[in-house]
N, C-alpha and C positions, 0 to 999 in steps of 0.2 A: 345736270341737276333737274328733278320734276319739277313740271308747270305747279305754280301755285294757284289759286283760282279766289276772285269776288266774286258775290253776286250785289249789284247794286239796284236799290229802286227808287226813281224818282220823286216818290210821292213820298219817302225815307229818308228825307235827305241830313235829316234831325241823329239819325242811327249811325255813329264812324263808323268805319271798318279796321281791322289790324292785318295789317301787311309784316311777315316776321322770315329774317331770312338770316344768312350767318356775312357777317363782315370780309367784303371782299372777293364773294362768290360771284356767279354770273347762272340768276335764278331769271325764269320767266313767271311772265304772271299774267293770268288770263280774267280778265272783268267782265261777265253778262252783266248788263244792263238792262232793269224791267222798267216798263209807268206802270204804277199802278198793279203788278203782279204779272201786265203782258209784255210778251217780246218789245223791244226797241228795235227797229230796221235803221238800219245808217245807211245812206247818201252815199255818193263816190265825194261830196263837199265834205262832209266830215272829217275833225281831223281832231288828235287826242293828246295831251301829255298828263307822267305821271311828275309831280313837285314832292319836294320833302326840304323843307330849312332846316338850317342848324343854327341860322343868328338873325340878327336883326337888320342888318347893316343891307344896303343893294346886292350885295356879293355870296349873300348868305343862303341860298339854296341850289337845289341841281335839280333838272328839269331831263326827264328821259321822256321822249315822244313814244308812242304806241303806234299801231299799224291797226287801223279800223278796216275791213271788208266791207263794200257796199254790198248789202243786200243782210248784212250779219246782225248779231245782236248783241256783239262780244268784240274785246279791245284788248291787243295784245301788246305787253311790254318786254324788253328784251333791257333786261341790264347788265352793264358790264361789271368788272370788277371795280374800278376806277368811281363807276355812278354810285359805289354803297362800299366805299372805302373803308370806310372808320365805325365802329360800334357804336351803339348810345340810341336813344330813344328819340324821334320827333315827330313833328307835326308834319302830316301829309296829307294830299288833296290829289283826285282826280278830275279835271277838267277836260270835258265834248266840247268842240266847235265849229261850228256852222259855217259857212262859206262865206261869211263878212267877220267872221274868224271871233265872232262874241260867242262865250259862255253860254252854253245852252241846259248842260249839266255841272254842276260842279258836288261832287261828295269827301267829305273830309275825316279822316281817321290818323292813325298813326302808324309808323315805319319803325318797327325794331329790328337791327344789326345786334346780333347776338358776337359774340366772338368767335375768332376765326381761330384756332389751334391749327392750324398751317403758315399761320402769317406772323 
């Protein structure tokens, strides 16, 4: 399946994004990250995951880590099929973390699972 692509920017953080893929697939997705309209360089300390819930409860979301390059400006997710199981629309969030592993980015959009006509 093609890379999907964000582009996110710091100073935006007000602005979701829409991540849309088909239920069950195993899609990547590639997020440049600006401040401000310029590159973002990431750290070898960096470190990224993408979240999406489906409920309220502790148990209620899945968390796919990304693979940040130091020196890059861009964060790559790799999902399986398993991570975007079931169709239905939710709330999802990208969060950067810094080497004492706090939030240094976070931007929030939403995850549509379209249906999967193989499954």
């Amino acid at each position: 399946m093609a890379t999907k692509t964000l582009y996110i920017d710091t100073q935006e953080q007000s602005k979701p994004f829409l991540f849309e893929s088909t239920a069950g697939s195993t899609p990547s997705l590639r997020c440049y990250i600006f401040n401000n309209g310029e590159e973002v360089s990431f750290s070898a300390f960096n470190s990224a995951s993408f979240m999406y819930a489906w409920g309220r409860d502790a148990g209620g979301y899945a968390e796919i880590t990304g693979n940040v390059a130091e020196g890059s400006n861009y964060i790559d997710f790799e999902f399986s099929a398993t991570d975007i199981a079931t169709r239905g629309k939710y709330l999802a969030w990208i969060n950067v973390f810094d080497v004492q592993a706090s939030v240094v980015i976070q931007s929030e959009g939403k995850l549509i699972l379209k249906a999967n006509p193989a499954i």
